[in-house]
mmCIF file as Biopython writes it, N, C-alpha, C and O atoms, coordinates in Angstrom:
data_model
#
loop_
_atom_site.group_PDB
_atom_site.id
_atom_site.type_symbol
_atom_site.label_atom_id
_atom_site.label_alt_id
_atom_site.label_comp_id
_atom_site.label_asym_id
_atom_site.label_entity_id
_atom_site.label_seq_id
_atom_site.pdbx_PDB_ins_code
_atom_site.Cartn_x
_atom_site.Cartn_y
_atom_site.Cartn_z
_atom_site.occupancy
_atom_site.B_iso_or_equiv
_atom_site.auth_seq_id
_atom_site.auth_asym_id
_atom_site.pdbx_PDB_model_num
ATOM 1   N N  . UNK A ? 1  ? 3.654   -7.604  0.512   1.0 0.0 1  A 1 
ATOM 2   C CA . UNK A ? 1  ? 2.252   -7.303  0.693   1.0 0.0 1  A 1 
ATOM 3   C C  . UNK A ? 1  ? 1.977   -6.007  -0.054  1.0 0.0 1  A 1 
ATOM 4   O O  . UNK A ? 1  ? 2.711   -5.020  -0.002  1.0 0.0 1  A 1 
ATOM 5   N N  . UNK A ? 2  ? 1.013   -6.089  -0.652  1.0 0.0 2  A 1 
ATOM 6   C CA . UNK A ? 2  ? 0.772   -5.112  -1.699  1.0 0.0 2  A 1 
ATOM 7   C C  . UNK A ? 2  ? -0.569  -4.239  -1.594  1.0 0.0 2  A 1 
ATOM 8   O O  . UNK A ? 2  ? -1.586  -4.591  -2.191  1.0 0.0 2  A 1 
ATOM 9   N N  . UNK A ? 3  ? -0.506  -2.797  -0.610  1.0 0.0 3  A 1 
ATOM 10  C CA . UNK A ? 3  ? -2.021  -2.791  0.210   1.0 0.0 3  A 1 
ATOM 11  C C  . UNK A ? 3  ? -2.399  -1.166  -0.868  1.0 0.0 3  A 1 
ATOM 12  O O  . UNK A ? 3  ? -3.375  -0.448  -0.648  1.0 0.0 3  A 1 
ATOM 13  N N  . UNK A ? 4  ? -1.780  -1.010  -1.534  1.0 0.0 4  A 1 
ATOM 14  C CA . UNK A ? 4  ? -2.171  0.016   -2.349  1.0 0.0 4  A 1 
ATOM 15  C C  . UNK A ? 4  ? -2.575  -0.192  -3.610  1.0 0.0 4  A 1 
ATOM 16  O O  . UNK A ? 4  ? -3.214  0.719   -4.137  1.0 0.0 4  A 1 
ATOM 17  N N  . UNK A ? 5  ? -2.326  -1.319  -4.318  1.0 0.0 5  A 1 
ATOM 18  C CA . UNK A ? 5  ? -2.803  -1.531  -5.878  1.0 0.0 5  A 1 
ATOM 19  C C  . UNK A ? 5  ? -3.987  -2.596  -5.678  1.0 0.0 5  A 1 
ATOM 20  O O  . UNK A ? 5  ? -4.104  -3.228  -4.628  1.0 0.0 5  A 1 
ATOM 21  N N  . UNK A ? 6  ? -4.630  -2.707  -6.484  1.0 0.0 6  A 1 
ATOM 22  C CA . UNK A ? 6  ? -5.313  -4.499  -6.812  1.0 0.0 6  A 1 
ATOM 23  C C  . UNK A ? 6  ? -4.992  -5.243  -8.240  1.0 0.0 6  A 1 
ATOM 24  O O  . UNK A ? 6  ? -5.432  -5.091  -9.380  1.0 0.0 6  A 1 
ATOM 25  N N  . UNK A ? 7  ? -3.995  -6.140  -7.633  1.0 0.0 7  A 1 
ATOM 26  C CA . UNK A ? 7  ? -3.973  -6.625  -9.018  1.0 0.0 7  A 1 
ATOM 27  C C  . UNK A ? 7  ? -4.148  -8.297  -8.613  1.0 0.0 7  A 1 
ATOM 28  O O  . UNK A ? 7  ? -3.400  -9.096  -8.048  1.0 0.0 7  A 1 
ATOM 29  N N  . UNK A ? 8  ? -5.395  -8.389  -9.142  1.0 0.0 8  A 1 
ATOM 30  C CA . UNK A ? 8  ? -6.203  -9.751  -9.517  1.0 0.0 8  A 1 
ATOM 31  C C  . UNK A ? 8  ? -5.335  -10.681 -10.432 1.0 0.0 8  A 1 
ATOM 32  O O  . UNK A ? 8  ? -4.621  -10.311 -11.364 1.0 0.0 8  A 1 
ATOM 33  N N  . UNK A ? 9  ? -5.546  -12.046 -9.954  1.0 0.0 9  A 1 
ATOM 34  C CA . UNK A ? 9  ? -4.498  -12.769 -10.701 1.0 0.0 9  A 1 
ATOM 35  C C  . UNK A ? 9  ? -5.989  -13.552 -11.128 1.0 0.0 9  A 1 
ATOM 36  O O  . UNK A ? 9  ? -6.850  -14.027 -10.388 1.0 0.0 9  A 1 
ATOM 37  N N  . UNK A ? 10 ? -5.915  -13.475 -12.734 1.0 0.0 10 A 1 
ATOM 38  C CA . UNK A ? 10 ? -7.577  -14.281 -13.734 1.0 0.0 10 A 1 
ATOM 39  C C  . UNK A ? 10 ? -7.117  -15.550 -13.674 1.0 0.0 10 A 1 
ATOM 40  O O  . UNK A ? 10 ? -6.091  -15.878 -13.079 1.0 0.0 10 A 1 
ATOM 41  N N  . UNK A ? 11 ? -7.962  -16.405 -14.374 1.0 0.0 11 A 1 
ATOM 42  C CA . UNK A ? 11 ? -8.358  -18.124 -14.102 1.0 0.0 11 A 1 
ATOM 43  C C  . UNK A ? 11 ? -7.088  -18.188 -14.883 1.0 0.0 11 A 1 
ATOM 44  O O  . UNK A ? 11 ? -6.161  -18.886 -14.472 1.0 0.0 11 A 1 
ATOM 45  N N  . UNK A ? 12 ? -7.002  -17.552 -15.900 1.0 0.0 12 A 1 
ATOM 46  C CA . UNK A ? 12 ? -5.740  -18.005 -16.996 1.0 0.0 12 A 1 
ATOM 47  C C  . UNK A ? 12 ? -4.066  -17.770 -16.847 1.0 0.0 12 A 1 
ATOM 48  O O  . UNK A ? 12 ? -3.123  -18.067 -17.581 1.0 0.0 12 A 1 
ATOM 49  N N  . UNK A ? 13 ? -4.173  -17.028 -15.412 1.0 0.0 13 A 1 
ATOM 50  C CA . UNK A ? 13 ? -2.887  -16.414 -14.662 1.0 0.0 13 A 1 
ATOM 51  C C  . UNK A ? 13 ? -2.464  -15.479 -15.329 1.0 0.0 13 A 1 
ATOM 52  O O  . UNK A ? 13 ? -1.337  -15.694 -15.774 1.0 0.0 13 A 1 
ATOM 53  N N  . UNK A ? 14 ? -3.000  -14.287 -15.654 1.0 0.0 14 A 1 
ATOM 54  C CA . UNK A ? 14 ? -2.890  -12.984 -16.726 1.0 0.0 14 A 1 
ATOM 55  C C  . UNK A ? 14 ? -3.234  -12.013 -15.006 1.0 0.0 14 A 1 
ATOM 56  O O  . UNK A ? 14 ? -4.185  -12.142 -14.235 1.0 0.0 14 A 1 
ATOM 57  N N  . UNK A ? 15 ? -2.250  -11.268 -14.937 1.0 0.0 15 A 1 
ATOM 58  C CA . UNK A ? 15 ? -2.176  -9.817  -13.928 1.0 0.0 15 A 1 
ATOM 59  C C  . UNK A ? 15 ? -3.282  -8.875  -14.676 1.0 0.0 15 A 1 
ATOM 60  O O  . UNK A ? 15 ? -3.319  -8.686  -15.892 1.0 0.0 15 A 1 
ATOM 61  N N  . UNK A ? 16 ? -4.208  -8.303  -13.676 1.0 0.0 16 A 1 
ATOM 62  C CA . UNK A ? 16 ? -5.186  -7.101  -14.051 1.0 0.0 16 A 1 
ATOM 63  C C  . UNK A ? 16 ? -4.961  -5.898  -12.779 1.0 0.0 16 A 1 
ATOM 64  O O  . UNK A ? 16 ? -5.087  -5.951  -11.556 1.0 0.0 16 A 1 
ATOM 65  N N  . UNK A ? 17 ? -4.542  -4.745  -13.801 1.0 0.0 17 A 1 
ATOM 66  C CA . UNK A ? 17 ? -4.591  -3.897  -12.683 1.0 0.0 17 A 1 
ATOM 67  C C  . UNK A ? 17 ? -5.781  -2.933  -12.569 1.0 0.0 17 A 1 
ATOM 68  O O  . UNK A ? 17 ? -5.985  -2.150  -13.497 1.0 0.0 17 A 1 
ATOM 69  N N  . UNK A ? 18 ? -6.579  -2.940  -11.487 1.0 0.0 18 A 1 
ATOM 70  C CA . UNK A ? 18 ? -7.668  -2.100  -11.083 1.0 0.0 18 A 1 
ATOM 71  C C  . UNK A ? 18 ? -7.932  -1.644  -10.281 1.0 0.0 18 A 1 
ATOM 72  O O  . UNK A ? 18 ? -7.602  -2.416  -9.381  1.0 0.0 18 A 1 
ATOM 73  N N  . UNK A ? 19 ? -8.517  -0.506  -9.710  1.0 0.0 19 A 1 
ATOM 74  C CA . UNK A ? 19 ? -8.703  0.610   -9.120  1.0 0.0 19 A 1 
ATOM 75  C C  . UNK A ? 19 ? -8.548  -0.294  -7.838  1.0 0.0 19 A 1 
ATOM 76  O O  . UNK A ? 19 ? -9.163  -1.347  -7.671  1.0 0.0 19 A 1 
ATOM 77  N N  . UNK A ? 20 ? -7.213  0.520   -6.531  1.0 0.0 20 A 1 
ATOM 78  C CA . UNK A ? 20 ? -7.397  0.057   -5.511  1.0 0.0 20 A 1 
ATOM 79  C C  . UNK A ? 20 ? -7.985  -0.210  -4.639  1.0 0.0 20 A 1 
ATOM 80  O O  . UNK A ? 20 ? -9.111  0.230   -4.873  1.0 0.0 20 A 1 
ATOM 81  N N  . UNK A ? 21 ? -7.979  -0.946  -3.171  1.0 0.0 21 A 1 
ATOM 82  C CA . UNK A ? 21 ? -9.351  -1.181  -2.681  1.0 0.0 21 A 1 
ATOM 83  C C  . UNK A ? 21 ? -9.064  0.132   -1.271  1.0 0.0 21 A 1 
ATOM 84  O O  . UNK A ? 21 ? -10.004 0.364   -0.511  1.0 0.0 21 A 1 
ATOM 85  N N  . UNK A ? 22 ? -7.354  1.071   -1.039  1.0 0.0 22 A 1 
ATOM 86  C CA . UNK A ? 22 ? -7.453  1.523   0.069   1.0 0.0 22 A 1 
ATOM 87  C C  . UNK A ? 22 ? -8.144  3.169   -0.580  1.0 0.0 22 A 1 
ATOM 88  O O  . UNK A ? 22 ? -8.541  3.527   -1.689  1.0 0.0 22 A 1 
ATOM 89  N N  . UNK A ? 23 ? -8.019  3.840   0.746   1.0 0.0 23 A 1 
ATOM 90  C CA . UNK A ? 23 ? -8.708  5.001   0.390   1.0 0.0 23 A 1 
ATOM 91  C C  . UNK A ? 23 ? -8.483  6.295   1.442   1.0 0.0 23 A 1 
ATOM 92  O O  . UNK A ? 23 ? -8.625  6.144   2.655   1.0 0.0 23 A 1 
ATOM 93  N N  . UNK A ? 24 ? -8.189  7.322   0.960   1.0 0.0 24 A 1 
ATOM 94  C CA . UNK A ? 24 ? -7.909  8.122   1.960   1.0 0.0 24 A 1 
ATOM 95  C C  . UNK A ? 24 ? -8.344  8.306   3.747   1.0 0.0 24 A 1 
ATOM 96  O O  . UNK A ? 24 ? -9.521  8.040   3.994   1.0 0.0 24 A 1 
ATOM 97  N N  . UNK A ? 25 ? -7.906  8.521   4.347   1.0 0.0 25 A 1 
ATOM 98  C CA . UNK A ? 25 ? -8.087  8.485   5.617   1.0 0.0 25 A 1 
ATOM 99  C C  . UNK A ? 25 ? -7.807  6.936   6.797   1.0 0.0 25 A 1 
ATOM 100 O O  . UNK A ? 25 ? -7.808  6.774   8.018   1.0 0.0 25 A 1 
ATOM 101 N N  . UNK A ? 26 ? -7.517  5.729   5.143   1.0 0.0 26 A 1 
ATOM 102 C CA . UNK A ? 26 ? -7.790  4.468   5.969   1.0 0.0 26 A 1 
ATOM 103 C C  . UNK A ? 26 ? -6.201  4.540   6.804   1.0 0.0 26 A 1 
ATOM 104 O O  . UNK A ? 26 ? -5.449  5.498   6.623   1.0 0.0 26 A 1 
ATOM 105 N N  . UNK A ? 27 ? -5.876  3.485   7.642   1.0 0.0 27 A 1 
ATOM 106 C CA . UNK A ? 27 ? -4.844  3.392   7.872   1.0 0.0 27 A 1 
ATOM 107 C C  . UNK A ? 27 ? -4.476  1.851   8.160   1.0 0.0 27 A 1 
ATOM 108 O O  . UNK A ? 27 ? -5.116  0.908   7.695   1.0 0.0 27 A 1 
ATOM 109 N N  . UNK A ? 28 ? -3.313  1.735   9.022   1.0 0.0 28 A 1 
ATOM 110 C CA . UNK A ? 28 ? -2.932  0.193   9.074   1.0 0.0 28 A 1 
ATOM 111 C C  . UNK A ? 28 ? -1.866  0.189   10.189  1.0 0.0 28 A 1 
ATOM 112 O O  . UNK A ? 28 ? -0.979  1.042   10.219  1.0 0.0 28 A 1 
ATOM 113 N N  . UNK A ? 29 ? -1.988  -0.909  11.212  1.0 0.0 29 A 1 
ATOM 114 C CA . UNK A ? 29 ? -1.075  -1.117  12.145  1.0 0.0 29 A 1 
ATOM 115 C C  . UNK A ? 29 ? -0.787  -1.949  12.067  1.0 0.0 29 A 1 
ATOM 116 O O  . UNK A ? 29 ? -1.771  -2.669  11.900  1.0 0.0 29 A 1 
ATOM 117 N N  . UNK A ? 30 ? 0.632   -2.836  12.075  1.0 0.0 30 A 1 
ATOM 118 C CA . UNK A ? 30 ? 1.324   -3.378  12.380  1.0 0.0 30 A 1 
ATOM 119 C C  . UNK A ? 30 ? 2.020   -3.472  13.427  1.0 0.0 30 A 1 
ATOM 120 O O  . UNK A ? 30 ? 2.111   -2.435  14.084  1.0 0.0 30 A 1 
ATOM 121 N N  . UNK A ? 31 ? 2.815   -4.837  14.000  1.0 0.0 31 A 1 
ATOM 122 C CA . UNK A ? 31 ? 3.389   -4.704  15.272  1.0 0.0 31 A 1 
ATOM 123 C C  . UNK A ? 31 ? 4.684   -5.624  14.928  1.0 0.0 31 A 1 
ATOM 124 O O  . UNK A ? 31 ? 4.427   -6.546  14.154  1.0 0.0 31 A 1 
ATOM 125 N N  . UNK A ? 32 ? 5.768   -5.551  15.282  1.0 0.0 32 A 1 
ATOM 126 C CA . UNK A ? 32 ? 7.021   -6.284  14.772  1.0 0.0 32 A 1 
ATOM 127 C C  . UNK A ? 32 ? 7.595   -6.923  16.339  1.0 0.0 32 A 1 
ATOM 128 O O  . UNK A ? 32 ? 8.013   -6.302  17.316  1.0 0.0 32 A 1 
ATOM 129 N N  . UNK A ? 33 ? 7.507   -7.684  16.228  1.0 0.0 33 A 1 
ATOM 130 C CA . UNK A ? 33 ? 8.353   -8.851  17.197  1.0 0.0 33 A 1 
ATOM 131 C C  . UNK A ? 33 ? 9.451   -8.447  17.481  1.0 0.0 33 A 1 
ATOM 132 O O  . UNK A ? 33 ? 9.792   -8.295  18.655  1.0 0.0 33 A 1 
ATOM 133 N N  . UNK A ? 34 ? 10.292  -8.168  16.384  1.0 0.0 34 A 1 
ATOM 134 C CA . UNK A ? 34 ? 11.753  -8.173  16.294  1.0 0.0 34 A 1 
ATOM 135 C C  . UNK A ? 34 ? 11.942  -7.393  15.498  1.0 0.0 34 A 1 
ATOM 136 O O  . UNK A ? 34 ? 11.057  -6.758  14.923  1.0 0.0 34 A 1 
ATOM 137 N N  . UNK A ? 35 ? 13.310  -7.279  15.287  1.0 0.0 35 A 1 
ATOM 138 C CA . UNK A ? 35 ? 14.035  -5.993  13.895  1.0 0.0 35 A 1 
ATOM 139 C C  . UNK A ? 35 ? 13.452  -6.244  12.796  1.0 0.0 35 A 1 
ATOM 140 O O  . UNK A ? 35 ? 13.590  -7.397  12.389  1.0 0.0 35 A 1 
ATOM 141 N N  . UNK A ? 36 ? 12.890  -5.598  12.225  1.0 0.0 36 A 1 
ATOM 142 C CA . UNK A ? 36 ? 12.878  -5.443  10.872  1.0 0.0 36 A 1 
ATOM 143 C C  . UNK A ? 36 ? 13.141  -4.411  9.715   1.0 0.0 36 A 1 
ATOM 144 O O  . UNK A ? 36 ? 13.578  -3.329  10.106  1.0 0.0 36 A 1 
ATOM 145 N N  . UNK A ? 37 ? 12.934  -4.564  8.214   1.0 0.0 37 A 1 
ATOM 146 C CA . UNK A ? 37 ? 13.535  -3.813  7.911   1.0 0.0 37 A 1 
ATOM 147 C C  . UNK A ? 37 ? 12.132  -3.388  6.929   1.0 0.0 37 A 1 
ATOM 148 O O  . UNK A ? 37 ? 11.698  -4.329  6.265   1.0 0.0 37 A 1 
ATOM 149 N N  . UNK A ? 38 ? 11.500  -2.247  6.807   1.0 0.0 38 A 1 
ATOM 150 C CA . UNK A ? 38 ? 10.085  -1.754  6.378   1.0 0.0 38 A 1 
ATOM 151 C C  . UNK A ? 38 ? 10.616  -1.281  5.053   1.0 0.0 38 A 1 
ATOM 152 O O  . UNK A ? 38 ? 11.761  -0.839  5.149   1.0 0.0 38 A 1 
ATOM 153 N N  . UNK A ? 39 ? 9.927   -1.239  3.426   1.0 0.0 39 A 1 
ATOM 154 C CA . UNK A ? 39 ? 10.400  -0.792  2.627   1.0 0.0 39 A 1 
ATOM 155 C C  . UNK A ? 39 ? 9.210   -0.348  2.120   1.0 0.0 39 A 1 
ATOM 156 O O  . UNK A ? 39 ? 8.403   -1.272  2.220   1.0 0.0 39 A 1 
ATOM 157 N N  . UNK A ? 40 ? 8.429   1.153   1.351   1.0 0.0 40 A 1 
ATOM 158 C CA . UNK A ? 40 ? 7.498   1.516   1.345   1.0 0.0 40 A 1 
ATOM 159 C C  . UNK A ? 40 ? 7.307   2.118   0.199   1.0 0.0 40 A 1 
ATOM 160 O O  . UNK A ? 40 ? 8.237   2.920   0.108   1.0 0.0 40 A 1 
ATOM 161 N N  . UNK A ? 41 ? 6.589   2.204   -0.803  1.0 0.0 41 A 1 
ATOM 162 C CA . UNK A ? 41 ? 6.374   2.715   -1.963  1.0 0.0 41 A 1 
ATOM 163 C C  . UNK A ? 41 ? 4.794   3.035   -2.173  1.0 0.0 41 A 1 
ATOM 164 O O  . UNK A ? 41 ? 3.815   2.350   -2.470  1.0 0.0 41 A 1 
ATOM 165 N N  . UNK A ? 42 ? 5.005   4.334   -1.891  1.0 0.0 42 A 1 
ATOM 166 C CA . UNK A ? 42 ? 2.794   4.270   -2.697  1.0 0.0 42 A 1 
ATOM 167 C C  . UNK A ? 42 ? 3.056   4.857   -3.682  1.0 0.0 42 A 1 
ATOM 168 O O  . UNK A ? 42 ? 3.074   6.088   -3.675  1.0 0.0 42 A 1 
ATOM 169 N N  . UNK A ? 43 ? 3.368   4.044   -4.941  1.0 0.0 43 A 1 
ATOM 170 C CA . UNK A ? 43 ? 2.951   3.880   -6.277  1.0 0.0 43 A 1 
ATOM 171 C C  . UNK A ? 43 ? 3.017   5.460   -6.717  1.0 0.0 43 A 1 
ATOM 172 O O  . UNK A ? 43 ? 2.024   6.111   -7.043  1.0 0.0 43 A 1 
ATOM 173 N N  . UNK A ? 44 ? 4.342   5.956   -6.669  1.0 0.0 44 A 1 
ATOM 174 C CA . UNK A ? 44 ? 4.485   7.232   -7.358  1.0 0.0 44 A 1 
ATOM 175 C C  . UNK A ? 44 ? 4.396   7.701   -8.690  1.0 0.0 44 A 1 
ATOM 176 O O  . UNK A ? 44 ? 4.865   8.784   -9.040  1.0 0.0 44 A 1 
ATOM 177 N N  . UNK A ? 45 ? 3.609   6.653   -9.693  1.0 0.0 45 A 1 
ATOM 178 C CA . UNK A ? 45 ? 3.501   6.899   -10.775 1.0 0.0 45 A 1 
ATOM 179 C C  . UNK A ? 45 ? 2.877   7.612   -11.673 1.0 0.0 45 A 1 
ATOM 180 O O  . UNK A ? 45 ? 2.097   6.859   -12.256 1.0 0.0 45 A 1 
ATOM 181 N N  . UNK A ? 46 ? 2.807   8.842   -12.151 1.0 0.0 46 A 1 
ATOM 182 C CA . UNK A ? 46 ? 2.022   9.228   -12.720 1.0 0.0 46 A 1 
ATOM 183 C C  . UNK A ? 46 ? 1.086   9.141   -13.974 1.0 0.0 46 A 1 
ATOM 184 O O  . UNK A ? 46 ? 0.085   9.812   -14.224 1.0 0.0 46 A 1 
ATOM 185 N N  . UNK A ? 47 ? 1.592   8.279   -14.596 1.0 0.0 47 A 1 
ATOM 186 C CA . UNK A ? 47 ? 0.718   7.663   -15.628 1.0 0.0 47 A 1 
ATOM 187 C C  . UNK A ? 47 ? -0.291  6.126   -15.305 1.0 0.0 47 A 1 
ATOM 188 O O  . UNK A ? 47 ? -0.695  5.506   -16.288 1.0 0.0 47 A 1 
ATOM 189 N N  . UNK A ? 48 ? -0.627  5.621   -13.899 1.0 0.0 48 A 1 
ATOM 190 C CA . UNK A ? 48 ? -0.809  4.847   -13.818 1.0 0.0 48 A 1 
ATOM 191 C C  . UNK A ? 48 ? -2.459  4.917   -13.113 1.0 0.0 48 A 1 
ATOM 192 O O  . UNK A ? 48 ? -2.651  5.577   -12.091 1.0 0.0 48 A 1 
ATOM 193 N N  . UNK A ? 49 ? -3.257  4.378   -13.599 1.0 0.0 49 A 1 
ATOM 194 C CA . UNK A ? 49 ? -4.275  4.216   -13.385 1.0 0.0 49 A 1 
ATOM 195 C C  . UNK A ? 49 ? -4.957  3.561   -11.899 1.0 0.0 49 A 1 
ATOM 196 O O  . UNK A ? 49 ? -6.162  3.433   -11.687 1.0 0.0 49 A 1 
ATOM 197 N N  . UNK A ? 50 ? -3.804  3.182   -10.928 1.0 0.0 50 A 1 
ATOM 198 C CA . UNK A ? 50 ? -4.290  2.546   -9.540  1.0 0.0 50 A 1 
ATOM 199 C C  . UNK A ? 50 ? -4.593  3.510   -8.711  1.0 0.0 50 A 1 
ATOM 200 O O  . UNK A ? 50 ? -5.456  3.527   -7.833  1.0 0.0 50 A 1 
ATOM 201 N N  . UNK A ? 51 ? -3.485  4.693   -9.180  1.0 0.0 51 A 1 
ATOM 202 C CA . UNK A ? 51 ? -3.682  5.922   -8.311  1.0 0.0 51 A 1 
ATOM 203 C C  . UNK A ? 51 ? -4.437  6.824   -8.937  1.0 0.0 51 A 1 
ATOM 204 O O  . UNK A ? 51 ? -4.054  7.962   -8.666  1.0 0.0 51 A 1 
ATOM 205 N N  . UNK A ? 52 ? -5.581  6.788   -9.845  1.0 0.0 52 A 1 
ATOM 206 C CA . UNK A ? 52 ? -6.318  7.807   -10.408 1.0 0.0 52 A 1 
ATOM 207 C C  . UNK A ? 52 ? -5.659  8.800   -11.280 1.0 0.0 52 A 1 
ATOM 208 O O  . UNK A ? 52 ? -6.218  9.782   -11.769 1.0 0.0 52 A 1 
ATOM 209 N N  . UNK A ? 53 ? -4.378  8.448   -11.436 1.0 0.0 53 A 1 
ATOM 210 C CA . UNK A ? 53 ? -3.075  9.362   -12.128 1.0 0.0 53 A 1 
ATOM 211 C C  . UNK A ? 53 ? -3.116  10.036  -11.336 1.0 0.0 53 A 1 
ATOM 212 O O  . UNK A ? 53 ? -3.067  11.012  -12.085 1.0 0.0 53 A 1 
ATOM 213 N N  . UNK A ? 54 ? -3.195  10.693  -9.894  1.0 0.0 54 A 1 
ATOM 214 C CA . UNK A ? 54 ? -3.080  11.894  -9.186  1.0 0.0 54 A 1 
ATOM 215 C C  . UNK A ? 54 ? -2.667  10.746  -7.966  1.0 0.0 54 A 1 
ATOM 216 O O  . UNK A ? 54 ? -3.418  10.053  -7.279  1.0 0.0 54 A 1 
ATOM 217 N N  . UNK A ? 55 ? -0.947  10.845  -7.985  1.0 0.0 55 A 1 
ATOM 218 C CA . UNK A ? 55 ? -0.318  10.249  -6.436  1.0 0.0 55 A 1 
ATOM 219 C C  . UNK A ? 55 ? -0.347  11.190  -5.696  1.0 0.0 55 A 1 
ATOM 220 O O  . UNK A ? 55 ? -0.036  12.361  -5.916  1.0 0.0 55 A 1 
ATOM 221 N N  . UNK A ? 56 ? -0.771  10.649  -4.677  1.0 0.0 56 A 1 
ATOM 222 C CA . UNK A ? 56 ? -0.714  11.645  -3.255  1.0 0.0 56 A 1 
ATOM 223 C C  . UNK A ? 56 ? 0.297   10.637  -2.034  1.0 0.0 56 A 1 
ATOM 224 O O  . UNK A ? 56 ? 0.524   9.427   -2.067  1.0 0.0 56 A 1 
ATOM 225 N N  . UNK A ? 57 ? 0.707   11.573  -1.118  1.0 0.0 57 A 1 
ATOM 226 C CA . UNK A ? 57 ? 1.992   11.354  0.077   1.0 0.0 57 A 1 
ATOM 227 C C  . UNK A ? 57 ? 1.307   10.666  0.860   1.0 0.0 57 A 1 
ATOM 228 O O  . UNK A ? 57 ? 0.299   11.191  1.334   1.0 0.0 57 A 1 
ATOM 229 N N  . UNK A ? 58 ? 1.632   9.364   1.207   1.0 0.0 58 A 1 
ATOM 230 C CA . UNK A ? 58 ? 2.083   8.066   2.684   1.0 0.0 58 A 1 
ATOM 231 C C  . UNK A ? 58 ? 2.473   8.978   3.910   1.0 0.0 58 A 1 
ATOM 232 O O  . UNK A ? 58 ? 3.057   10.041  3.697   1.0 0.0 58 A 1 
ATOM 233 N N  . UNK A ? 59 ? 2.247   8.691   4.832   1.0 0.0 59 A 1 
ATOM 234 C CA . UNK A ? 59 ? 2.190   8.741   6.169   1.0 0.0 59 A 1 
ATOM 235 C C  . UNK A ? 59 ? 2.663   7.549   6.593   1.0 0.0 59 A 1 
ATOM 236 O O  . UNK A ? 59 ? 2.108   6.497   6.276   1.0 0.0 59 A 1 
ATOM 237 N N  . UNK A ? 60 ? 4.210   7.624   7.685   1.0 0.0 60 A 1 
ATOM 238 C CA . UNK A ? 60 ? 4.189   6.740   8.392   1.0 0.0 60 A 1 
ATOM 239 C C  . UNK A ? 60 ? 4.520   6.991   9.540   1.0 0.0 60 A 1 
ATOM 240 O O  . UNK A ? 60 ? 5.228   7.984   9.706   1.0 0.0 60 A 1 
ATOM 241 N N  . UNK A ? 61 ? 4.109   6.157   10.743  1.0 0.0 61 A 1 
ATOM 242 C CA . UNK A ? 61 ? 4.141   6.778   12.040  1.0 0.0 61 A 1 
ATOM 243 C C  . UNK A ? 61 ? 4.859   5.588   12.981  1.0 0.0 61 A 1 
ATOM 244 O O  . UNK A ? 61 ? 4.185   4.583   13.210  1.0 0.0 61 A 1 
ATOM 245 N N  . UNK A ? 62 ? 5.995   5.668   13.441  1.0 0.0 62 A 1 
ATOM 246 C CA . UNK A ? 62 ? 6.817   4.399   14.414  1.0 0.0 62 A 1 
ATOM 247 C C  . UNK A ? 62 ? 6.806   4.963   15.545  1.0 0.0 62 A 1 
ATOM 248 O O  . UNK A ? 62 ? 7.285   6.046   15.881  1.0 0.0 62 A 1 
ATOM 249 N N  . UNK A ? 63 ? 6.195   4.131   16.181  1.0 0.0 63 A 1 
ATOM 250 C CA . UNK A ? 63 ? 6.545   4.128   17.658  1.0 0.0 63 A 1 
ATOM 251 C C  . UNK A ? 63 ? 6.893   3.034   18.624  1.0 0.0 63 A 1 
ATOM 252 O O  . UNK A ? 63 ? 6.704   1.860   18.307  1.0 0.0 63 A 1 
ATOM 253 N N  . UNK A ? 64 ? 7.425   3.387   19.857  1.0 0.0 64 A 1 
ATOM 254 C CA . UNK A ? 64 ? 8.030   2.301   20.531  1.0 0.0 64 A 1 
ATOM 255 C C  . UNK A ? 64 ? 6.892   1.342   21.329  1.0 0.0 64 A 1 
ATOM 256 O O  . UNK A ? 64 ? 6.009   2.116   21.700  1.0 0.0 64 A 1 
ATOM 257 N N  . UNK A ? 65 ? 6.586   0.068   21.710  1.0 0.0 65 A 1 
ATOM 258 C CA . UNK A ? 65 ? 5.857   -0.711  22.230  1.0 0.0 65 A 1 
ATOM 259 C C  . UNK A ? 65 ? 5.448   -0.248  23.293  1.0 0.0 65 A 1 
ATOM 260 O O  . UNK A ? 65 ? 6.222   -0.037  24.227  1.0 0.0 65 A 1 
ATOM 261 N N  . UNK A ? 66 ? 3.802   0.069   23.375  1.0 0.0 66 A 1 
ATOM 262 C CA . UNK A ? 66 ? 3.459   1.008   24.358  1.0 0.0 66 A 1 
ATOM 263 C C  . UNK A ? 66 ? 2.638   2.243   24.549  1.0 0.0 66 A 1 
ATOM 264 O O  . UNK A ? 66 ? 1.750   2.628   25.308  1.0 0.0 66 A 1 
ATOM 265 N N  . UNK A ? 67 ? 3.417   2.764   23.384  1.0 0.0 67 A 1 
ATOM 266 C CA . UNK A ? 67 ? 3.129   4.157   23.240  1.0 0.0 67 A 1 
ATOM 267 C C  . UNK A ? 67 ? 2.078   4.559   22.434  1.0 0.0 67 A 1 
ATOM 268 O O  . UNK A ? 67 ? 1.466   5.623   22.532  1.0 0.0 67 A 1 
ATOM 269 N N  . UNK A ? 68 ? 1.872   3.591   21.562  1.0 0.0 68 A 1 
ATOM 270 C CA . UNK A ? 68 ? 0.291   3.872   20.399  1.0 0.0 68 A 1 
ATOM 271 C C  . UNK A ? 68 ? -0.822  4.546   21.273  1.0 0.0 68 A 1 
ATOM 272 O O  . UNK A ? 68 ? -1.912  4.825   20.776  1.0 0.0 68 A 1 
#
């Protein structure tokens, strides 16, 4: 799941990358059933146009069932 970039797949199946749809302050909860294993990247790139060329730091927050 890919909640930091937008990349549009065109009629002709050609990848477009354009300005993302999240935005500072938004956030996102999830809830896991069972074990899992979370792997997280916000797009540390600096030449890349999804992040405005200026990456800024992810926040993540785990807690136990309950406690939110």
């Amino acid at each position: 799941i890919n909640w930091y970039m937008n990349v549009p797949v065109e009629k002709d199946g050609t990848l477009g990358i354009v300005d993302g749809l999240s935005a500072p302050g938004l956030s996102l909860t999830l809830r896991a059933e069972r074990d899992v294993l979370v792997l997280v990247s916000n797009c540390p790139q600096i030449n890349n146009p999804c992040n405005g060329f200026d990456p800024t730091e992810v926040e993540m927050t785990i807690t136990e069932a309950g406690t939110a």
